[in-house]
N, C-alpha and C positions, 0 to 999 in steps of 0.2 A: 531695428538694426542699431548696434553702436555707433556712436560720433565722437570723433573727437575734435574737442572745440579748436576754434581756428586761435592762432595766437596773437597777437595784440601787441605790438611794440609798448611799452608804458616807458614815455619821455617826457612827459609836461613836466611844466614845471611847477613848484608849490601854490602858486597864485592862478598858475592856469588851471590849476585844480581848485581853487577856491571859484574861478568864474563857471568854472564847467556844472557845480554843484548848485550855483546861485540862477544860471540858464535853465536848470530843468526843477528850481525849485518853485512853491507854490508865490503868489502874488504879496502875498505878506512877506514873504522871506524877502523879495527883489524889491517891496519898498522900502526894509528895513535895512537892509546890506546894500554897501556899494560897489561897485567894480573894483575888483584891487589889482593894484599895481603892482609892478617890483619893489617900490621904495619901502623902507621899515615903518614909516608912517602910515601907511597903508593897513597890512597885517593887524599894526597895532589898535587901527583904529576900527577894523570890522571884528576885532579881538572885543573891544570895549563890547561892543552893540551888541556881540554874539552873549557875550558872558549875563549880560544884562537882561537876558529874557531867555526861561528854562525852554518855551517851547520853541525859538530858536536853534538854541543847543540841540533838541531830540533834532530837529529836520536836518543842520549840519550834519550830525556825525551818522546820522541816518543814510543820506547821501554818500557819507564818506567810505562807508563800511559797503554800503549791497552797491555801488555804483564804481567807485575808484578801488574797493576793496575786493570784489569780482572779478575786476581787471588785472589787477596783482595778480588776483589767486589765477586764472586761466591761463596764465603767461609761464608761473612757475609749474601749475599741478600735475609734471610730468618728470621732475628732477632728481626723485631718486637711482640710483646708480642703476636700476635695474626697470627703468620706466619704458625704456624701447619697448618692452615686451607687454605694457598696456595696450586694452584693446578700443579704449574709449566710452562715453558715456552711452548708457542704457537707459534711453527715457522714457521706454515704459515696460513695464510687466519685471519679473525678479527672476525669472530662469531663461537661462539659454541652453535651449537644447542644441550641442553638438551632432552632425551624422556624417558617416564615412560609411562610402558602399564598399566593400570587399570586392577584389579581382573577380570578372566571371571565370565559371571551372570551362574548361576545353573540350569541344563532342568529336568523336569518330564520325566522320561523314562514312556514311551507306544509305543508298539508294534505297532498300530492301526494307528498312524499317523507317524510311522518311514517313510515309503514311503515316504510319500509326502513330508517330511522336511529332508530327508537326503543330497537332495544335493541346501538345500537353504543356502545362505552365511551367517556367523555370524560375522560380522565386529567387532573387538578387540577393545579396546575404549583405542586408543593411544592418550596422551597429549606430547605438545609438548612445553619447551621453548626456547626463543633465548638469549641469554648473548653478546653484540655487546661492543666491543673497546671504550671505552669512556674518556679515560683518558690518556693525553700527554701533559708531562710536561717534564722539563731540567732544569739542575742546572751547573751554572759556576761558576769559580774559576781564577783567574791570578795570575801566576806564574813571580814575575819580573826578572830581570837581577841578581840582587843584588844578593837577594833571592838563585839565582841556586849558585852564586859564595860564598856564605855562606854553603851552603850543603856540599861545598867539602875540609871545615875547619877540619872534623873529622865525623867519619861513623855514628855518631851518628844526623849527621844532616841528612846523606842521608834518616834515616828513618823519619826524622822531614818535609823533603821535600815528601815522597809517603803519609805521613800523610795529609799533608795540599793538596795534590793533591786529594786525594783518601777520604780519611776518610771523608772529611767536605761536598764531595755534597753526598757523602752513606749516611752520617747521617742525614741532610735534606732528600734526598729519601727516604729513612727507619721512618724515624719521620712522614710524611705527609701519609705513607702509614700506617702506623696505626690510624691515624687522620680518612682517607678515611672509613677503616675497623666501625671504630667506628661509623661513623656517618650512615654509610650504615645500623648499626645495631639499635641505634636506632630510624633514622625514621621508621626503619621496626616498632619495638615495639611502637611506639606513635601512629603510622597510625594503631595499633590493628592484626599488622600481624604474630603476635608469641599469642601462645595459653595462654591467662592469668591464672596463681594458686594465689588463696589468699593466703599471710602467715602474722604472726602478723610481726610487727617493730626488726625487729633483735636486744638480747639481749645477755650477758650470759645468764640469767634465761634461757632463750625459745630455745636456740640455741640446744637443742635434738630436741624437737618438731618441731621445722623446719625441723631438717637433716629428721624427719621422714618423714615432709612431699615430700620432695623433692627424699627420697625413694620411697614411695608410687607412685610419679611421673614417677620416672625412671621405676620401675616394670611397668606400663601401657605403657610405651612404645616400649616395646618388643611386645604388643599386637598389631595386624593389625589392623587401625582405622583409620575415615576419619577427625576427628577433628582436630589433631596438628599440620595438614601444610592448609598455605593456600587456596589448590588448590583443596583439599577435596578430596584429593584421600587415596582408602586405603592401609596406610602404615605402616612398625616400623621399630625401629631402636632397635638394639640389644645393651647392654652393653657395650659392648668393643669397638660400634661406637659411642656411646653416651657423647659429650663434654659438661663440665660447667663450664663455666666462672663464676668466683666470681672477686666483687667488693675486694679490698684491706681491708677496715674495717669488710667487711663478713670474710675473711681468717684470720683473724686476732683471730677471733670470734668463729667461728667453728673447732672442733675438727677433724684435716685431716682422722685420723684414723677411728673415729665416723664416718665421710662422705665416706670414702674407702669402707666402709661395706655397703650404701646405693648402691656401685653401685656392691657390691657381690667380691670386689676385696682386693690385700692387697696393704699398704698404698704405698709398691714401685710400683705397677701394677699403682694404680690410679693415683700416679701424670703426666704419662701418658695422664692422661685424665682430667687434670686438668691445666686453663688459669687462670693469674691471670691480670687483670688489673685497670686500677688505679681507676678509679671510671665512670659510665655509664655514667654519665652529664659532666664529666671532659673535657672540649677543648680548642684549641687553638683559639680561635673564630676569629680572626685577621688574622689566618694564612688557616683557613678554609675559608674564606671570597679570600685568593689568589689564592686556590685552583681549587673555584669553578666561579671564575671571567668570566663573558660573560653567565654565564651557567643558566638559566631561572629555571632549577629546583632544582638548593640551596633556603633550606628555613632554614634562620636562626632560632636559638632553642628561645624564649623565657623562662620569668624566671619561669614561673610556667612547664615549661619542662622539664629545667635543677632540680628541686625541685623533680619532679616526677620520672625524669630519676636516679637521686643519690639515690631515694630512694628503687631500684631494689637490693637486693643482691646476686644474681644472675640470671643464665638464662642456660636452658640445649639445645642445640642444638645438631642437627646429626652431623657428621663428613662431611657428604657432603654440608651441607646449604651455605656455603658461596662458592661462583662461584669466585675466585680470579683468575687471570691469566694474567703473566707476556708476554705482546704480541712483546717487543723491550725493549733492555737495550743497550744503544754504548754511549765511550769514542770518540770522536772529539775536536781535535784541532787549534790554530794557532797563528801563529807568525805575530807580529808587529814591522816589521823593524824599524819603524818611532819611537816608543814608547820603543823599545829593550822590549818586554814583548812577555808572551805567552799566549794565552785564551784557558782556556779547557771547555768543557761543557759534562755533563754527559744528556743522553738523555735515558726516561721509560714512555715508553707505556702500559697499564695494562686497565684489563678488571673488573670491581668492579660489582657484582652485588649477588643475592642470588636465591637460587633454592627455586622456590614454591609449589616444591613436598619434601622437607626436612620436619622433623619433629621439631618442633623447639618450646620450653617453655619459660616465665616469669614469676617468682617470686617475688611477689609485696604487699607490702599492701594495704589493702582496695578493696572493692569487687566491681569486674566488673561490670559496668552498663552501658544503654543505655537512654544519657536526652532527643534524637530528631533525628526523619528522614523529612529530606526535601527534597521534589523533585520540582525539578525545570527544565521548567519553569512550573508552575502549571496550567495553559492553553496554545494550541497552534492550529493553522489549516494547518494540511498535506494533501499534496495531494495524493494522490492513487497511486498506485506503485512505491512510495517513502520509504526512509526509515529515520532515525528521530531519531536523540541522544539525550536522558533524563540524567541530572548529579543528583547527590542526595548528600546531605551533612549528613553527622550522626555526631550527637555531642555523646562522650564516657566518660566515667570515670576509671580512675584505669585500663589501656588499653586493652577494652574490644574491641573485633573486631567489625569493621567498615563494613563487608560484608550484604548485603543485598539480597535477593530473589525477582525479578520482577517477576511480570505475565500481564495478563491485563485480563479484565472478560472475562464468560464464552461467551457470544454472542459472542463479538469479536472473541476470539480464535476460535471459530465455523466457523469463517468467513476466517479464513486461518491466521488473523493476530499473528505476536509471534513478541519476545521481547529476546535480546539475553542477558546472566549474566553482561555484562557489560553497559546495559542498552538503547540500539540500537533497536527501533523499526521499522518493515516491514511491510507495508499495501500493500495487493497485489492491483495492479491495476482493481481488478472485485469489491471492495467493493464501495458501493453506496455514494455517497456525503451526507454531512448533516450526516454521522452516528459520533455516538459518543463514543469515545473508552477510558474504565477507567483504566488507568496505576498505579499499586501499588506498591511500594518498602517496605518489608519487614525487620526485622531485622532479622538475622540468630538469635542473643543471645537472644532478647526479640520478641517476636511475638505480644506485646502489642504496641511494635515502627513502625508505619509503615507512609508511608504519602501518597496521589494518586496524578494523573496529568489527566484533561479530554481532550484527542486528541481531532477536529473534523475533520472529513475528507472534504477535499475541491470539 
C-alpha cells in the first residue's frame, strides 16, 4: 500500500541543527566538535575544527543532507500546484494494479426456472488496470570547499548552505513533477479521453452561464453512468470527491463563491476542491523534451494544440483519476579528493499515469465533432487460426473522443470470428480459405463516422 509520509514542522534553528547532527554523530565527531551556541563565536569556532579535518567535513554534511535534508524534502514533497492528487509512497514492488467491479446485470425472478439456474455461476465483470514505474530521474548539485568554509562565517550561511544543498534539486524535482502531471493530462484531453461539455469563450458577461453549466455537470455526476470515464464503466463521483481545476484567467474570472454553490458547498469547504493552475497549454517544452529523452512515447504539442489546449477553462475530475505515486526518493553523495568538492544527487522514481475508471470532464469551446475514421490496413490476407491487429485513426475536433466500436459482419461472426475493443482480430482455424471478412470501426460520438477493412482468409 502507499504512504504518504507524515510531515515534520522544520523550525530549528541553525545551531539547533548543528547540535542535532553532532548528537547522533559518531564519538570522534562529539570529541572533536563542541555544542554550539547562538553566539558568532560559536559557529566560527566549530567552522574552524570542521574545515580542519576532511573526514569531519564528509560526516557533517553527511548528516546534513540524508538527516535535516530528508526533513526538508518530506515537509515540501507535495507542493506542486497539482500534489493533492498524489497518492503517496510505494515502498515496495513497481505496479499497482487498479480494479473496479462493474454493476451486477438484473435477473427476472421465476420460480419455474430457479431449479435449473440456481447453482449456474454468474461471473462479476471485474476490470482491471496496471499503472507500472515509468519515471527515473536525479538531480545534482556540488558543494565546493570554499563554499562549506563560507557557511561557517555566521549561522546565516549554514541555512544558505542546506538551501543550495536541499532546495535547488526539490525545486527542479517538484517543477518537472508538475510539468509531468500536466502533460499526462493533456494528452489525455487531446486524444478525446476526458468527456467533452461545450461552453461558450469565457467572459465576464457569461461567466454565470458557464458556472451553470459546470453545475449542471457536477449534478450529473453524482449519477451512475458509463459516459465520463473512459473505460465505460458505470460510475460517479460524489461532490466532495469531485476536483476542478481552473486555468489562472478562468479564476480570475469566476466568482469562487458563485462556483462554491455549484458544487453545493461554502466557499471555505470548496477551496478544498479547488486547483489552480497556470494555464492547460502552458510548458516548459525544452525542459519537457529532457524529461522524456530516449522515450518513443513524448509527442511534442504543436501550435494548434497549445491554441486548443489554453483554450480549456477548466476541467472536473474525480479525486482518484490521476494514479501518481512516489516509488524512490534518496539523497547520495561524494567526495572528490582530487577536486576538494562534494557531489550530491537527489534520486525520484514515480509512477505517472491515470485511472480509466475515473470520471473525468472538459470544458471547452466549440462543439465536439468527428471529421474521419480510418482503418487501416484497408485490405489484407490472414490465415486461419490467426489473429490480426487493425489500427484506426479518427481525426476530432474540440476533443471529442477518439473511441471506436469494431464488429465484423454477421457471416463472419457466425463463423466464430470476433474482434476485440482494441481492434485484434481472431479467425478460428475451421474457417474456409477464400472467405472474406468485413471489419468496421465505428465512432462511439457519431455513428455516421465509421470506416471498414476486407480480411480474406488465406
Amino acid at each position: 500500500m502507499p504512504t504518504i509520509p507524515a510531515k515534520v514542522k522544520f523550525t530549528a534553528k541553525p545551531y539547533d541543527v548543528l547540535n542535532a547532527i553532532r548528537n547522533n554523530a559518531s564519538a570522534n565527531y562529539q570529541n572533536y566538535v563542541p555544542i554550539a551556541t547562538a553566539s558568532d563565536a560559536s559557529i566560527k569556532e566549530i567552522g574552524a575544527i570542521i574545515m580542519d579535518y576532511v573526514a569531519l567535513q564528509n560526516e557533517f554534511l553527511y548528516a546534513l543532507v540524508n538527516r535535516i535534508g530528508l526533513v526538508l524534502l518530506t515537509n515540501k514533497m507535495f507542493e506542486n500546484p497539482l500534489r493533492m492528487f498524489k497518492k503517496g509512497k510505494l515502498d515496495f514492488g513497481e505496479t499497482i494494479e487498479e480494479i473496479f467491479v462493474n454493476l451486477a446485470d438484473p435477473h427476472t425472478y421465476d420460480v419455474a426456472t430457479a431449479e435449473n439456474e440456481v447453482f449456474k455461476r454468474q461471473i462479476p465483470d471485474v476490470r482491471a488496470a496496471f499503472h507500472i514505474l515509468n519515471y527515473q530521474k536525479f538531480y545534482k548539485t556540488t558543494i565546493q570547499q570554499e563554499q562549506l568554509r563560507q557557511a561557517f562565517l555566521s549561522w546565516k550561511g549554514i541555512d544558505d548552505l542546506i538551501a543550495k544543498i536541499v532546495d535547488s534539486m526539490y525545486s527542479g524535482a517538484s517543477f518537472d513533477e508538475f510539468q509531468m502531471m500536466k502533460y499526462l493530462l493533456a494528452r489525455n484531453i487531446l486524444n478525446g479521453r476526458l468527456y467533452p461539455v461545450q461552453v461558450s469563450s469565457l467572459s465576464a458577461a457569461n461567466a454565470k452561464s458557464i458556472v451553470s453549466v459546470v453545475k449542471g455537470t457536477s449534478n450529473m455526476l453524482t449519477f451512475s453512468n458509463t459516459k465520463y470515464n473512459v473505460a465505460g464503466v458505470n460510475n460517479f463521483t460524489d461532490k466532495k470527491d469531485q476536483i476542478i481545476i481552473l486555468n489562472s484567467a478562468a479564476d480570475a474570472i469566476i466568482d469562487v463563491e458563485v462556483l462554491a454553490s455549484a458544487f453545493n458547498m461554502s466557499k471555505a469547504e470548496f477551496m478544498g476542491q479547488r486547483v489552480l493552475v497556470d494555464n492547460f497549454g502552458d510548458f516548459d517544452t525544452d525542459r519537457l523534451a529532457q524529461l522524456f529523452e530516449n522515450n518513443d512515447d513524448y509527442e511534442p504539442f504543436t501550435s494548434d494544440e497549445i491554441t486548443a489546449l489554453n483554450s480549456i477553462p477548466a476541467v472536473i475530475v474525480d479525486r482518484d483519476y490521476f494514479m501518481i505515486f512516489d516509488n524512490l526518493y534518496n539523497f547520495t553523495e561524494q567526495y572528490n579528493g582530487e577536486g576538494l568538492y562534494w557531489n550530491y544527487w537527489y534520486h525520484t522514481w514515480k509512477t505517472f499515469s491515470v485511472s480509466p475508471f475515473a470520471n473525468a470532464v472538459v470544458f471547452a469551446p466549440g462543439t465536439p465533432s468527428i471529421t474521419s475514421v480510418t482503418v487501416s490496413p484497408a485490405t489484407a490476407t490472414v490465415s486461419a487460426g490467426q489473429n490480426f491487429q487493425l489500427d484506426v485513426e479518427v481525426v476530432t475536433s474540440n476533443f471529442a473522443s477518439k473511441a471506436v466500436n469494431w464488429s465484423v459482419d454477421t457471416t463472419s461472426a457466425g463463423l466464430g470470428v470476433t474482434i476485440s475493443v482494441l481492434g485484434e482480430l481472431h479467425i478460428p482455424s475451421d474457417v474456409d480459405s477464400e472467405t472474406e471478412i468485413t471489419v468496421t470501426a465505428k465512432s462511439v460520438v457519431d455513428a455516421t463516422k465509421y470506416d471498414t477493412a476486407t480480411i480474406t482468409v488465406a
